[in-house]
mmCIF file of the C-alpha atoms, coordinates in Angstrom:
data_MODEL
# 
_entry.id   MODEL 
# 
loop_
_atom_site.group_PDB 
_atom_site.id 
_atom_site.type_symbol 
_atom_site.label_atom_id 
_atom_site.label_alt_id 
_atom_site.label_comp_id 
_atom_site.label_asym_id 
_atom_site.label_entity_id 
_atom_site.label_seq_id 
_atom_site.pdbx_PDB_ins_code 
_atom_site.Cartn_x 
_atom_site.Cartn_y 
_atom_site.Cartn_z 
_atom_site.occupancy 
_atom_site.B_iso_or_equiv 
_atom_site.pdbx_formal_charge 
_atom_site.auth_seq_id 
_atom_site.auth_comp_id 
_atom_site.auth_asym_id 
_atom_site.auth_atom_id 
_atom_site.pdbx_PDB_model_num 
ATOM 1   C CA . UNK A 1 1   ? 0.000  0.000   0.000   1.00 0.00 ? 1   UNK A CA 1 
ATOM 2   C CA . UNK A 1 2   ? 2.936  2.647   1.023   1.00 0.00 ? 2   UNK A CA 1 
ATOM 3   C CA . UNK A 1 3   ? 4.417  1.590   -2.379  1.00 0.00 ? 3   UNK A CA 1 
ATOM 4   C CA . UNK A 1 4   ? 1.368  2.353   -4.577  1.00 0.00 ? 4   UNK A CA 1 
ATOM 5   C CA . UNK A 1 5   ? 0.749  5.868   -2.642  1.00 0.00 ? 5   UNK A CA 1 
ATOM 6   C CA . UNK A 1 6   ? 4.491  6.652   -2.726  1.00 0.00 ? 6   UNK A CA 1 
ATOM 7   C CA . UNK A 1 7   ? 4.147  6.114   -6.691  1.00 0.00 ? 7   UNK A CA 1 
ATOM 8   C CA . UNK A 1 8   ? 0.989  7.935   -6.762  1.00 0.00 ? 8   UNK A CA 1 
ATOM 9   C CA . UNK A 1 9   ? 2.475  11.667  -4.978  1.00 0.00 ? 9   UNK A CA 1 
ATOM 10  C CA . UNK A 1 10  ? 5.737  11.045  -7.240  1.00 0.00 ? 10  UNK A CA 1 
ATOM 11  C CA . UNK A 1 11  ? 3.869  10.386  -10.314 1.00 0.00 ? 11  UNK A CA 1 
ATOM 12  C CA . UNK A 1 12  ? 1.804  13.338  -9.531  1.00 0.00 ? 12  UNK A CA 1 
ATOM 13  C CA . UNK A 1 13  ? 4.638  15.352  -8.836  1.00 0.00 ? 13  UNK A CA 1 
ATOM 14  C CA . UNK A 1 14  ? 6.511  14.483  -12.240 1.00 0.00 ? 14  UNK A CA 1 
ATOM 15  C CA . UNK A 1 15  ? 3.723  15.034  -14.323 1.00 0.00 ? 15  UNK A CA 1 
ATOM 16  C CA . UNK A 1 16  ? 3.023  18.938  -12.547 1.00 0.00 ? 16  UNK A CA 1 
ATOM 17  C CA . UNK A 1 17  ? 7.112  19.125  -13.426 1.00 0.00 ? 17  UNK A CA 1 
ATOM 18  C CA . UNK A 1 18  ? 6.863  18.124  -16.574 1.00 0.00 ? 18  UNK A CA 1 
ATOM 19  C CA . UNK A 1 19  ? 3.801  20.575  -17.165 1.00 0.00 ? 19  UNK A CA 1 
ATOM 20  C CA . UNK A 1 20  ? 5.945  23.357  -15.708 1.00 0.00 ? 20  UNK A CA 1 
ATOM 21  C CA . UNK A 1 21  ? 8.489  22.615  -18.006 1.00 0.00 ? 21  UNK A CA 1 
ATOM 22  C CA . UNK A 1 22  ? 6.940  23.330  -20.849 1.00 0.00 ? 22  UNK A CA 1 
ATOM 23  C CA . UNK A 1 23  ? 4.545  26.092  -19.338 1.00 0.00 ? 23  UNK A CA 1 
ATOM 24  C CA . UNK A 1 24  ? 6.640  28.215  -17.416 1.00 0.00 ? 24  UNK A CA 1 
ATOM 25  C CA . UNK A 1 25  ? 7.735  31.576  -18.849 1.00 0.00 ? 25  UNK A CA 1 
ATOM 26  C CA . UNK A 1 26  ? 10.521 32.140  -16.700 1.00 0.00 ? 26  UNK A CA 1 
ATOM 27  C CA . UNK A 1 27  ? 13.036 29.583  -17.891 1.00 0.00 ? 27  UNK A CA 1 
ATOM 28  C CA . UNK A 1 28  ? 14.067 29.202  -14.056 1.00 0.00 ? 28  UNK A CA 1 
ATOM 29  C CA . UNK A 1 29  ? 11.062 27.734  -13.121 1.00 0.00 ? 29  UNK A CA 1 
ATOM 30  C CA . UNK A 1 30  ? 11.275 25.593  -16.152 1.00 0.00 ? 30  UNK A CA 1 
ATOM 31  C CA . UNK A 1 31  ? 14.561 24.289  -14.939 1.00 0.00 ? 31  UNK A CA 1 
ATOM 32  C CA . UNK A 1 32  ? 13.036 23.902  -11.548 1.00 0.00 ? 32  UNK A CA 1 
ATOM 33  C CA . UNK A 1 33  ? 10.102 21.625  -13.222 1.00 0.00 ? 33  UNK A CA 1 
ATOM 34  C CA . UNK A 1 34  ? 13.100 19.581  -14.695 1.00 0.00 ? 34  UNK A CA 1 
ATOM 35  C CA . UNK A 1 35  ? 14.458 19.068  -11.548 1.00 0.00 ? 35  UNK A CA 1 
ATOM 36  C CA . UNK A 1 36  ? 11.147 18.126  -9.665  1.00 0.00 ? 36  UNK A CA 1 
ATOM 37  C CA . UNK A 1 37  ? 11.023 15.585  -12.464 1.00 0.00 ? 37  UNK A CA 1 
ATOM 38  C CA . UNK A 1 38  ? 14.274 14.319  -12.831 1.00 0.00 ? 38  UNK A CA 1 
ATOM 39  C CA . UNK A 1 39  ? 13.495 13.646  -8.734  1.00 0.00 ? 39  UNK A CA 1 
ATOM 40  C CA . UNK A 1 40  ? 10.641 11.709  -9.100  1.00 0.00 ? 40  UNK A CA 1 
ATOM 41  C CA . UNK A 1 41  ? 12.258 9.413   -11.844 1.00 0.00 ? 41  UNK A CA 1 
ATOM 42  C CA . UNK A 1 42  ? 15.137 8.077   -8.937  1.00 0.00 ? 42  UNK A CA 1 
ATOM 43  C CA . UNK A 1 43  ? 12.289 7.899   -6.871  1.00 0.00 ? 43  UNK A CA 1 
ATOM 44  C CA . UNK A 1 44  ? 10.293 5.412   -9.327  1.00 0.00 ? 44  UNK A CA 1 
ATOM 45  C CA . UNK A 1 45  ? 14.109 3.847   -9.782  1.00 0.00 ? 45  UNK A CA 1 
ATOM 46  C CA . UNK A 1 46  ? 14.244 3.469   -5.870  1.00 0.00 ? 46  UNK A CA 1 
ATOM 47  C CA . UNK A 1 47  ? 10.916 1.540   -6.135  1.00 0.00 ? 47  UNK A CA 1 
ATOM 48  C CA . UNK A 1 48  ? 12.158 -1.057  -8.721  1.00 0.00 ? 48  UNK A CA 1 
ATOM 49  C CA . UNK A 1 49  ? 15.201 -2.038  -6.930  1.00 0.00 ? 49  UNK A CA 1 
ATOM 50  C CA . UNK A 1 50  ? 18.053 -0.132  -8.952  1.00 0.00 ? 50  UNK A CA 1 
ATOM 51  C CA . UNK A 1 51  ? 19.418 1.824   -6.470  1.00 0.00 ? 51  UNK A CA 1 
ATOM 52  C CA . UNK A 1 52  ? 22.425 2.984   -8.241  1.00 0.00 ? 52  UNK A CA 1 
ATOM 53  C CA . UNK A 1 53  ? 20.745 4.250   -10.965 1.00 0.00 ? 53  UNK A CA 1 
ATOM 54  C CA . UNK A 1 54  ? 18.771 5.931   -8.802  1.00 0.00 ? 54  UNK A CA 1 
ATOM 55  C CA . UNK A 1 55  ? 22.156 7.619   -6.807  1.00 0.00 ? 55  UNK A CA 1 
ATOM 56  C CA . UNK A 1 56  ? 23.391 8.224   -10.500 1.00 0.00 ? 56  UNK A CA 1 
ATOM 57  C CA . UNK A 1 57  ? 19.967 10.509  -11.570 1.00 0.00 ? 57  UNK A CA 1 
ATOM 58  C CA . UNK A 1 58  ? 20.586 12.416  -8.669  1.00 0.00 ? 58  UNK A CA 1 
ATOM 59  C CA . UNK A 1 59  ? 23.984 12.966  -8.746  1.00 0.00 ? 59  UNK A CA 1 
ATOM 60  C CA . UNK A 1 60  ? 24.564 13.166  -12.428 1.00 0.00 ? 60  UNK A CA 1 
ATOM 61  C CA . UNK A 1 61  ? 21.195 14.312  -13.847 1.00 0.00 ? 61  UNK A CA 1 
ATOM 62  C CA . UNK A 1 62  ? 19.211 16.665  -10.943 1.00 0.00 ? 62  UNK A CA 1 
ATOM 63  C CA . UNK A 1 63  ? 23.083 17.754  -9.682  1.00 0.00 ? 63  UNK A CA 1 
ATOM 64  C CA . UNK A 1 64  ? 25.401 18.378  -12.325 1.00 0.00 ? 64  UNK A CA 1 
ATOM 65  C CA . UNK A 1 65  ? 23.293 18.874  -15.342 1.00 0.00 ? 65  UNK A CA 1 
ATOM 66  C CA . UNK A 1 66  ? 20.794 21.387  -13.491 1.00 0.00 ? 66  UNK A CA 1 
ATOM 67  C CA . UNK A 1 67  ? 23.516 22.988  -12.257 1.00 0.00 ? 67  UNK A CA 1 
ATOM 68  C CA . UNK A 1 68  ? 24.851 23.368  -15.867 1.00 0.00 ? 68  UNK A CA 1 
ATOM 69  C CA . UNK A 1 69  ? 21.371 24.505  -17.118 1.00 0.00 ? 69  UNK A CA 1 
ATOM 70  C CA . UNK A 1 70  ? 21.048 26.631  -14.205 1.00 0.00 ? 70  UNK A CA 1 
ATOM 71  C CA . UNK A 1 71  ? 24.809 28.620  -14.505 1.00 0.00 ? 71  UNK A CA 1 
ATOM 72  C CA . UNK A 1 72  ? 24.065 28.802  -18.581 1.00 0.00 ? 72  UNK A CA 1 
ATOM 73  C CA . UNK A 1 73  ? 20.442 30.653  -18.017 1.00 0.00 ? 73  UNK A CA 1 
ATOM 74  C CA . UNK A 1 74  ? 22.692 32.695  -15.251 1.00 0.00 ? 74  UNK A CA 1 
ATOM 75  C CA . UNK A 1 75  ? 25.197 33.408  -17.823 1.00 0.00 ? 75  UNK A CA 1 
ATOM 76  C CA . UNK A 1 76  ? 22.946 34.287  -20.440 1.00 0.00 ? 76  UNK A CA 1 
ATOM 77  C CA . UNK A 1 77  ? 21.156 36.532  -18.168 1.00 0.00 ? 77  UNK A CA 1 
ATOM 78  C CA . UNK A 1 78  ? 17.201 37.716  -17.861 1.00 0.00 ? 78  UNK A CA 1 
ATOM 79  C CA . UNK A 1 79  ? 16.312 40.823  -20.086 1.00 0.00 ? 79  UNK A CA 1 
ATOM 80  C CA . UNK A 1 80  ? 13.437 41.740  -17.361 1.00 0.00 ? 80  UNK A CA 1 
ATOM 81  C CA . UNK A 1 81  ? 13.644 42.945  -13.711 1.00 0.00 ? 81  UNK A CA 1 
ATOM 82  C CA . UNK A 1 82  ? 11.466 40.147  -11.832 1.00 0.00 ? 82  UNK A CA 1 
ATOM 83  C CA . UNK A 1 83  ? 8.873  40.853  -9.301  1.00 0.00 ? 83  UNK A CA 1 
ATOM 84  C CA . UNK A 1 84  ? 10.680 39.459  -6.047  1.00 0.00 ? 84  UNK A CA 1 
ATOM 85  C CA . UNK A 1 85  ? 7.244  40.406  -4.257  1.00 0.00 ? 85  UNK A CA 1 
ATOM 86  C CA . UNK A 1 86  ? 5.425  36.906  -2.691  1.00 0.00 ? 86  UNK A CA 1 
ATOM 87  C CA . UNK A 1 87  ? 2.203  37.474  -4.288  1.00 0.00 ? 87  UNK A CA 1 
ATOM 88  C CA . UNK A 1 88  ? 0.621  33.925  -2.978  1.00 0.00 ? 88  UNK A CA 1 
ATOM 89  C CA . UNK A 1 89  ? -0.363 34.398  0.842   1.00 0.00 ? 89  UNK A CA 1 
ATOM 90  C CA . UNK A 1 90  ? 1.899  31.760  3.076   1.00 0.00 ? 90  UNK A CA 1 
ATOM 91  C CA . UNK A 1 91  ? 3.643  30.697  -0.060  1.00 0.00 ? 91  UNK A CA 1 
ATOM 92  C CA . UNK A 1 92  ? 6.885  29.788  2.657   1.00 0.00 ? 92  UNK A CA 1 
ATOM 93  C CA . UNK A 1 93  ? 5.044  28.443  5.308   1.00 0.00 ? 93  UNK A CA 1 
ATOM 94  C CA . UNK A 1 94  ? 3.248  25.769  2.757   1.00 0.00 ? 94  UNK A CA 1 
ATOM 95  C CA . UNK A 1 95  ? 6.368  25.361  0.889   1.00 0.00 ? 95  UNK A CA 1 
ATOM 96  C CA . UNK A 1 96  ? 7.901  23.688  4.230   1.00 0.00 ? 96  UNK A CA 1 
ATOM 97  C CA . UNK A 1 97  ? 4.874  22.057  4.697   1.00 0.00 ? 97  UNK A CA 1 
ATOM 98  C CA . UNK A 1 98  ? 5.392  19.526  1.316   1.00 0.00 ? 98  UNK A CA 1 
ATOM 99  C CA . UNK A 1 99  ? 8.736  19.727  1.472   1.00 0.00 ? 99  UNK A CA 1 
ATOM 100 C CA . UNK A 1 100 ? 8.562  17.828  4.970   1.00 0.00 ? 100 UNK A CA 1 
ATOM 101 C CA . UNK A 1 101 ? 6.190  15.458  3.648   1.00 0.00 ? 101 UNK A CA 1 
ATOM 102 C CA . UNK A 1 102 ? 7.753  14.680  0.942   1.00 0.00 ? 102 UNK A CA 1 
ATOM 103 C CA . UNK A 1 103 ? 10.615 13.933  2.804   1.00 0.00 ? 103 UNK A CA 1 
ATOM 104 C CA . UNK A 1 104 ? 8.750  11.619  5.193   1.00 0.00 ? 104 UNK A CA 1 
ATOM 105 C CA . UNK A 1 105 ? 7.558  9.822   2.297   1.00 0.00 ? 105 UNK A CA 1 
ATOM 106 C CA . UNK A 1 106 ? 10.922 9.003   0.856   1.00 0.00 ? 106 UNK A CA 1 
ATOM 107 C CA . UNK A 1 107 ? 11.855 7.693   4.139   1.00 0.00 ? 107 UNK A CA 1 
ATOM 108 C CA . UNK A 1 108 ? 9.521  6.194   4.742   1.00 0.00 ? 108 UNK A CA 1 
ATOM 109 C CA . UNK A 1 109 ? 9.302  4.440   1.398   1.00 0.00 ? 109 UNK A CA 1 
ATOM 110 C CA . UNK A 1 110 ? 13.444 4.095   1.672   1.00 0.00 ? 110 UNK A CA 1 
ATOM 111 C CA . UNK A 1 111 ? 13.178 1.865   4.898   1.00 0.00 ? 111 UNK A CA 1 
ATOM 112 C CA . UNK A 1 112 ? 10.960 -0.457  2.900   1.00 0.00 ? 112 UNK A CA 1 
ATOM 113 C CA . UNK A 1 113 ? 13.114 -0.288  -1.055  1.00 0.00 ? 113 UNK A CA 1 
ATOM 114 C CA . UNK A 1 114 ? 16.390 -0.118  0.570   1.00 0.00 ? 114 UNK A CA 1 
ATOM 115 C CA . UNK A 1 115 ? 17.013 -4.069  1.336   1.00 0.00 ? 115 UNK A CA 1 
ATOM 116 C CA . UNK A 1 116 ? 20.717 -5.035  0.745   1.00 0.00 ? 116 UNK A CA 1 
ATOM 117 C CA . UNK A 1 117 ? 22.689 -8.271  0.897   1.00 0.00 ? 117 UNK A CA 1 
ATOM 118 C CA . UNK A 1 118 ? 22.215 -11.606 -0.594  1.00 0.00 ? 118 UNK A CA 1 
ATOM 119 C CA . UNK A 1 119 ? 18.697 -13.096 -1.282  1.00 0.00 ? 119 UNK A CA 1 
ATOM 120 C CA . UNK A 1 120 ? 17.444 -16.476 0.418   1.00 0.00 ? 120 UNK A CA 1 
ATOM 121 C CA . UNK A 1 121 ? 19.245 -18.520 -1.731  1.00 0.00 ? 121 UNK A CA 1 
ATOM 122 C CA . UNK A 1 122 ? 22.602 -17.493 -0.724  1.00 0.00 ? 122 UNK A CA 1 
ATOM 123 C CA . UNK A 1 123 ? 23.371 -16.302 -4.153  1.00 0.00 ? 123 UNK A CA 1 
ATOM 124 C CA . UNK A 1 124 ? 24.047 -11.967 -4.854  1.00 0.00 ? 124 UNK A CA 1 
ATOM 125 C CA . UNK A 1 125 ? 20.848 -10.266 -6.147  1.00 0.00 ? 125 UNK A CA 1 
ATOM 126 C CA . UNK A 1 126 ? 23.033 -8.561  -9.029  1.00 0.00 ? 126 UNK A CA 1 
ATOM 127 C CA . UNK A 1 127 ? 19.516 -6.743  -10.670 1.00 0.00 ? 127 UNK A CA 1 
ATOM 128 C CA . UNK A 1 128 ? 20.303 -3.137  -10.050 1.00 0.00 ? 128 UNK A CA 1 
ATOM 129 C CA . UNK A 1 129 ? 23.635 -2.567  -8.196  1.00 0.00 ? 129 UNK A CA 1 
ATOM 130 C CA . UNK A 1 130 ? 26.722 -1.451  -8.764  1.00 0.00 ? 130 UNK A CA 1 
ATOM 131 C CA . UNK A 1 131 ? 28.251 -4.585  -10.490 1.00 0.00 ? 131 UNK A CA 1 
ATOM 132 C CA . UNK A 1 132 ? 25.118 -5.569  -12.651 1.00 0.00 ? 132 UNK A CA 1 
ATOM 133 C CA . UNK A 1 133 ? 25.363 -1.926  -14.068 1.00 0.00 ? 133 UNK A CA 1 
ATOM 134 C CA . UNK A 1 134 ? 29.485 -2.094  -14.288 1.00 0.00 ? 134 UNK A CA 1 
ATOM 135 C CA . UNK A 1 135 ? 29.277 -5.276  -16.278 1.00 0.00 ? 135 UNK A CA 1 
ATOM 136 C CA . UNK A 1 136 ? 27.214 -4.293  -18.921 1.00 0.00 ? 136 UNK A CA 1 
ATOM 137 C CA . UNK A 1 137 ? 28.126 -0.726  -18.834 1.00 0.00 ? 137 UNK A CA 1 
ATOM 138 C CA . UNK A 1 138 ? 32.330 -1.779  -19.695 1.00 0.00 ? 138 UNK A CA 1 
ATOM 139 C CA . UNK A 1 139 ? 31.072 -5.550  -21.375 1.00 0.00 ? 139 UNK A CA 1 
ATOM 140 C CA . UNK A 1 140 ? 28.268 -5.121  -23.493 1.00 0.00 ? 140 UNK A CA 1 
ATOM 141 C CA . UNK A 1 141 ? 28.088 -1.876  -24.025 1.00 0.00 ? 141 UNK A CA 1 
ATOM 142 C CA . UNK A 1 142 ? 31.921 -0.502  -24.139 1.00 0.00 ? 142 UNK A CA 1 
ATOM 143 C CA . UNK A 1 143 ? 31.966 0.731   -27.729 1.00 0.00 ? 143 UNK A CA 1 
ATOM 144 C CA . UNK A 1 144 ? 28.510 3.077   -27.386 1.00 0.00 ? 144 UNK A CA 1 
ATOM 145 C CA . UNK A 1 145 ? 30.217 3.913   -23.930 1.00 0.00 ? 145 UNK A CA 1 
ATOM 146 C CA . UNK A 1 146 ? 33.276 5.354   -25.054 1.00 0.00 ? 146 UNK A CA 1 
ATOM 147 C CA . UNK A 1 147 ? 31.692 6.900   -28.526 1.00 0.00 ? 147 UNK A CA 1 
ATOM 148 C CA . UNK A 1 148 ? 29.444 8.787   -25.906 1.00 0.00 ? 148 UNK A CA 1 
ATOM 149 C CA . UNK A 1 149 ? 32.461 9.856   -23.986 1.00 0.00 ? 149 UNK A CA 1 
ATOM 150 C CA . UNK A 1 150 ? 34.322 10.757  -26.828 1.00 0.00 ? 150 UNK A CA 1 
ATOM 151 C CA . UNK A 1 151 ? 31.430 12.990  -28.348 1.00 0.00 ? 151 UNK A CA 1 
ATOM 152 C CA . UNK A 1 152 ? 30.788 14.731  -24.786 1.00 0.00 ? 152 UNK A CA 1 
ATOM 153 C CA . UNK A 1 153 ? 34.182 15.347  -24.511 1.00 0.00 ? 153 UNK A CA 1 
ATOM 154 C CA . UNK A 1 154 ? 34.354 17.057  -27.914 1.00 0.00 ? 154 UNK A CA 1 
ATOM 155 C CA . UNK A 1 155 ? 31.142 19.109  -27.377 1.00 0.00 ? 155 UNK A CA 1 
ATOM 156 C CA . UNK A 1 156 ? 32.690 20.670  -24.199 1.00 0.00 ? 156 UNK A CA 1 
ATOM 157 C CA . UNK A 1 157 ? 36.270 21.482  -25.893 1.00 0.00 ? 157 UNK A CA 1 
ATOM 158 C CA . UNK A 1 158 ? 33.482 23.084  -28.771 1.00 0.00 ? 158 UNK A CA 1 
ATOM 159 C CA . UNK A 1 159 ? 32.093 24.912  -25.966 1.00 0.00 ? 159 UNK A CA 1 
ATOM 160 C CA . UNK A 1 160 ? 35.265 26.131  -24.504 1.00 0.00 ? 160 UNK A CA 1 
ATOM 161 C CA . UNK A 1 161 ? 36.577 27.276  -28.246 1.00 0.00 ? 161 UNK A CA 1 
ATOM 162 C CA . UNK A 1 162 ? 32.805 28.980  -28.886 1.00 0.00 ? 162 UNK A CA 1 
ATOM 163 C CA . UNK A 1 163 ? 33.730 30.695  -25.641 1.00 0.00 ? 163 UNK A CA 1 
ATOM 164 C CA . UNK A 1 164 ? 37.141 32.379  -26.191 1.00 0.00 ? 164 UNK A CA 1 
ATOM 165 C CA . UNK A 1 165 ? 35.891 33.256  -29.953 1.00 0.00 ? 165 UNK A CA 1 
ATOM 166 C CA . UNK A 1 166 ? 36.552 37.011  -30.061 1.00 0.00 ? 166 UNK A CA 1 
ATOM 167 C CA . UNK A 1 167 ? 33.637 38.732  -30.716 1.00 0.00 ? 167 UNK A CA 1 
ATOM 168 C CA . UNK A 1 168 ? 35.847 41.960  -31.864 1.00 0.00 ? 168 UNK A CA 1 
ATOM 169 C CA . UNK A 1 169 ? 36.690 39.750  -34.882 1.00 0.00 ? 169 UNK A CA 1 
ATOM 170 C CA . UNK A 1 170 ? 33.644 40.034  -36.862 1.00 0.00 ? 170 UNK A CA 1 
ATOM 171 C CA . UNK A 1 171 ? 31.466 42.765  -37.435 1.00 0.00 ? 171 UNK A CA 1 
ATOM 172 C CA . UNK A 1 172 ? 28.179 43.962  -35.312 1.00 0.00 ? 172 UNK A CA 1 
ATOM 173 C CA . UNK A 1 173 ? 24.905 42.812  -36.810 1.00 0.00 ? 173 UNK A CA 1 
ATOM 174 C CA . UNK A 1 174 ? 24.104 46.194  -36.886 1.00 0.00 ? 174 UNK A CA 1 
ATOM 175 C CA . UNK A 1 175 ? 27.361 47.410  -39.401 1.00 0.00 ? 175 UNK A CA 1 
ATOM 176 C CA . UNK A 1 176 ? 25.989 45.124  -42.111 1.00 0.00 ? 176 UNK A CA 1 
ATOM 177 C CA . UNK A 1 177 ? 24.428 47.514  -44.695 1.00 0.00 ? 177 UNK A CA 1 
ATOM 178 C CA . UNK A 1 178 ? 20.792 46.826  -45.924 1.00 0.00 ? 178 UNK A CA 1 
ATOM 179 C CA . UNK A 1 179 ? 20.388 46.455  -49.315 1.00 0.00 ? 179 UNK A CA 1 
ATOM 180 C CA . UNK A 1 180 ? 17.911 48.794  -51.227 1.00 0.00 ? 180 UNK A CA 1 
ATOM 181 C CA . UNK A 1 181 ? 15.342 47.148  -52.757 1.00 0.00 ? 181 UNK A CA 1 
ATOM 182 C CA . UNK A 1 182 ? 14.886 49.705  -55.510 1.00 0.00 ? 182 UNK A CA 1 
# 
């Protein structure tokens, strides 16, 4: 029963961050959405046993790639003063509110999903940890591994070059001359 509620206020919550993704006008809020989504996936990966996927989306995915998305949108700045004013009455107090309750529910869902050791039969349970993922990961899948590794590592040296590109070297949009079209 905890497991079908626990799925039922996750799924909830990654649909409403998926909706925000794609609805919000403030592209910080968007990223927020992703986030709330991105935490609701480990959440159904908790719940089907593979924990270190699940450590993985948090860590890799809702940690590093948010904070990525986040420092780009930063860097790129906002073109509008916001409204800092709270314009939703007890917006803080309710905020704490779900945040502790969702917080109960992951631990209290966590006591139940996180069961470690080996299974009656004396033999590992290998679905889902650490070595199952590792031996696929570098066996099976080595060549699509490194090609992935290989292509990330040339989009960030892209990045890098697109980011020392001196801007002095080419003209302003605004010195190209119009044509007349008489």
């Amino acid at each position: 029963m905890a497991e079908v509620v626990t799925f039922a206020i996750f799924a909830a919550v990654a649909v409403a961050g998926g909706v925000v993704v794609i609805t919000a006008r403030n592209v910080v809020y968007s990223a927020m959405g992703l986030l709330a989504a991105m935490f609701s996936v480990a959440i159904f990966y908790v719940m089907l046993g593979a924990h270190f996927v699940a450590a993985v989306q948090v860590l890799i995915y809702a940690g590093a790639v948010m904070t990525l998305f986040l420092f780009v949108i930063f860097l790129i700045g906002v073109d509008r003063a916001e409204d800092t004013s709270e314009s939703i009455p007890f917006l803080r107090p309710v905020t704490i509110v779900v945040g502790v309750g969702l917080l109960a529910a992951v631990l209290l869902a966590g006591r139940q999903a996180w069961v470690t050791g080996r299974t009656a039969f004396g033999t590992p349970d290998l679905v889902g940890t650490i070595e199952a993922v590792a031996d696929e990961l570098f066996g099976t899948w080595m060549l699509a591994f490194l090609g992935t590794v290989f292509l990330l590592t040339i989009a960030a040296l892209g990045t890098v070059a697109l980011a020392q590109f001196q801007r002095s070297s080419r003209p302003p949009l605004e010195a190209v001359p119009e044509e007349d079209p008489a």
